[in-house]
C-alpha positions in Angstrom: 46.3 74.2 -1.8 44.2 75.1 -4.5 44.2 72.9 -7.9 45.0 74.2 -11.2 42.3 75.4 -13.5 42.2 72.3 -16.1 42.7 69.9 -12.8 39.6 71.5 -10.9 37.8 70.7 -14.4 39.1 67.2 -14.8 38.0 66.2 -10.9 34.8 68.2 -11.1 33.9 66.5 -14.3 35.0 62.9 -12.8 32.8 63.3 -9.6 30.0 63.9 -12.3 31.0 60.3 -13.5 33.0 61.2 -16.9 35.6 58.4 -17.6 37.6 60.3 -19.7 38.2 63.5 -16.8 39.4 60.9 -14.7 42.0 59.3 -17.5 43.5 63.0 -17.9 44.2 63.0 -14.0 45.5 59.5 -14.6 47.6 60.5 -17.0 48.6 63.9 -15.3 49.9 62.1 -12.0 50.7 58.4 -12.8 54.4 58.9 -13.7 54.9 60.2 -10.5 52.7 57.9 -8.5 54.5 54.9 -10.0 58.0 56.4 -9.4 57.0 56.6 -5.5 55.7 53.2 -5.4 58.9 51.9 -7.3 61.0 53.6 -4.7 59.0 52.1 -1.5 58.4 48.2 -3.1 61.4 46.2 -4.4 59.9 44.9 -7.0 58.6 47.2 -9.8 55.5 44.7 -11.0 54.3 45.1 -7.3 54.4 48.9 -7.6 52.8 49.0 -10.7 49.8 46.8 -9.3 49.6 48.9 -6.3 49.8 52.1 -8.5 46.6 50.6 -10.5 44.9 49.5 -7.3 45.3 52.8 -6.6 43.8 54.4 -9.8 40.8 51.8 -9.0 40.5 52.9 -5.6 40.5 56.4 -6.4 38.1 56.3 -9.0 35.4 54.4 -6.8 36.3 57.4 -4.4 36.2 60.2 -6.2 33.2 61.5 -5.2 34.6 61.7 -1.6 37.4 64.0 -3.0 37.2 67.3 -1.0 38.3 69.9 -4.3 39.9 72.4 -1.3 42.4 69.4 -0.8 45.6 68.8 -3.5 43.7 65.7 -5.7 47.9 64.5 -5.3 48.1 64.3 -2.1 45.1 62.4 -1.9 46.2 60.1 -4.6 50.0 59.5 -2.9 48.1 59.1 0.3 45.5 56.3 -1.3 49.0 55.2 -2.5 51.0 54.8 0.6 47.5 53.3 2.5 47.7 50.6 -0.5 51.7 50.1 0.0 51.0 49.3 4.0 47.8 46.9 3.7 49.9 45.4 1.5 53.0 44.7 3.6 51.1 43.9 6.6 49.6 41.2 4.4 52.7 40.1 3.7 53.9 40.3 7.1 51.2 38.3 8.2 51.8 35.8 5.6 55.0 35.0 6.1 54.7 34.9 10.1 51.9 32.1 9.5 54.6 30.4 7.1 57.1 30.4 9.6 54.7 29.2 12.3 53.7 26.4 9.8 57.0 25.4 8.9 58.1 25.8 12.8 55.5 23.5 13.6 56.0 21.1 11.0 59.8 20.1 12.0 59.3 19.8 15.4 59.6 16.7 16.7 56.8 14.8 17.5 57.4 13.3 21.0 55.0 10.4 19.7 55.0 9.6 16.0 52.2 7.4 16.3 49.9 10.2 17.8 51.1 12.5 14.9 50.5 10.2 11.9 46.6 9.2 13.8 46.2 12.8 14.0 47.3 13.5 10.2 45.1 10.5 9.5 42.2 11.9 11.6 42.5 15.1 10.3 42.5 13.8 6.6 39.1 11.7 7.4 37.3 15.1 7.9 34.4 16.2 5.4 36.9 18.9 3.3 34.7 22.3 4.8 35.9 20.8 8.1 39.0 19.8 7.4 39.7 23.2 5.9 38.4 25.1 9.0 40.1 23.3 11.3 43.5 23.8 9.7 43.4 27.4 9.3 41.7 28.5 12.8 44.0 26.1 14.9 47.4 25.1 12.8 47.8 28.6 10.9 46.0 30.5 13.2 43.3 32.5 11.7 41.0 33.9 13.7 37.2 32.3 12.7 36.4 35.2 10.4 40.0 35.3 8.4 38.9 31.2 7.5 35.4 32.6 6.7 36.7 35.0 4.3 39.6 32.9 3.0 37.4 29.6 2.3 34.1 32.0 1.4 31.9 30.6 3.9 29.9 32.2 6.6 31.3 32.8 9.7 29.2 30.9 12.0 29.6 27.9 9.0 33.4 28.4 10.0 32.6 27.9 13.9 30.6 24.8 13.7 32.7 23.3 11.6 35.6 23.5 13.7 33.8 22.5 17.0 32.7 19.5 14.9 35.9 18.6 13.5 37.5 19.4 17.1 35.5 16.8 18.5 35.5 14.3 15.9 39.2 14.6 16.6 39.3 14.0 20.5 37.3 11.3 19.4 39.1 9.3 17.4 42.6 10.3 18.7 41.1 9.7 22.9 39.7 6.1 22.2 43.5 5.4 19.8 45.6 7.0 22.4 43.6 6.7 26.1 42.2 9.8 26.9 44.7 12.3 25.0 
C-alpha cells in the first residue's frame, strides 16, 4: 500500500531526524491508535501509556520504517507488540503473587524451622538477602533478579550460593542436618 503524498513527506523527513515530520504523523494517526488500545486494555490510563510507548518506540525506529509498507500498520503493529509484552508482564506478575501468597499460608509443618529460616534469612547482607528471595521464593530466573535489583548477573549467582549456604548453615546446626 502506498502512503499518501504529505505522509511519504512527513516519514521521509522523520527518518532524516525532523521532530516536527514525526509530530504531524503523531498527530495524523494517534486518535485512532489510542481508540484501539482503549478497546484491547480496560483501563484507558494504560492505553494511553502504551499508545505513548508506542510514539517513543516508533520514533527510535523510524529509520527501520520500510516507506513500501502502510507507516499505520506499522504503528498498530508496534502497538499491539506493546499491548502483549505488557500483559505477559502482568501475567507473570500476578502468577509470582499467587505463588507468594500460596506459599505464604501454607502451613508450616514446623513453626520453629519457619521463624529460624525467616530469622536466617533476615541476618543476610541485603544484596544477598535480596537474591535469594527472588531466585528461590518468587522464582526468577538468575538474570530476571539481575535486572530487577541492577546488579550483574554473575553478582546475582554468587550471592545466592552464598546465602544458600549460609542458610543450610545456620538452619543444619539449629535443626540437625535439615
Amino acid at each position: 500500500m502506498t502512503l499518501p503524498a504529505a505522509e511519504q513527506s512527513w516519514v521521509r523527513d522523520a527518518q532524516a531526524g525532523s521532530a516536527d515530520a514525526f509530530s504531524r504523523l503523531v498527530s495524523a494517526h494517534q486518535g485512532a491508535l489510542r481508540a484501539f488500545l482503549r478497546r484491547l486494555c480496560s483501563d484507558w490510563s494504560e492505553a494511553d501509556d502504551l499508545a505513548q510507548e508506542t510514539f517513543v518506540f516508533a520514533w527510535e525506529q523510524i529509520a527501520r520504517f520500510e516507506s513500501e509498507r502502510s507507516f499505520r500498520a506499522w504503528l498498530f503493529g508496534i502497538g499491539w507488540r506493546k499491548y502483549r509484552q505488557r500483559q505477559r508482564s502482568l501475567f507473570r506478575l500476578l502468577r509470582r503473587e499467587q505463588v507468594a501468597a500460596e506459599t505464604s499460608t501454607m502451613a508450616s509443618p514446623d513453626l520453629g524451622l519457619q521463624l529460624d529460616l525467616d530469622a536466617a534469612i533476615r541476618s543476610l547482607p541485603a544484596a544477598q538477602r535480596g537474591s535469594v528471595l527472588l531466585c528461590l521464593a518468587c522464582e526468577f530466573t538468575h538474570a530476571e533478579a539481575a535486572q530487577a535489583l541492577d546488579i550483574p548477573l554473575g553478582t546475582v549467582k554468587s550471592h545466592v550460593a552464598r546465602a544458600r549456604d549460609k542458610l543450610i548453615a545456620v538452619l543444619g546446626d539449629n535443626h540437625g542436618n535439615a
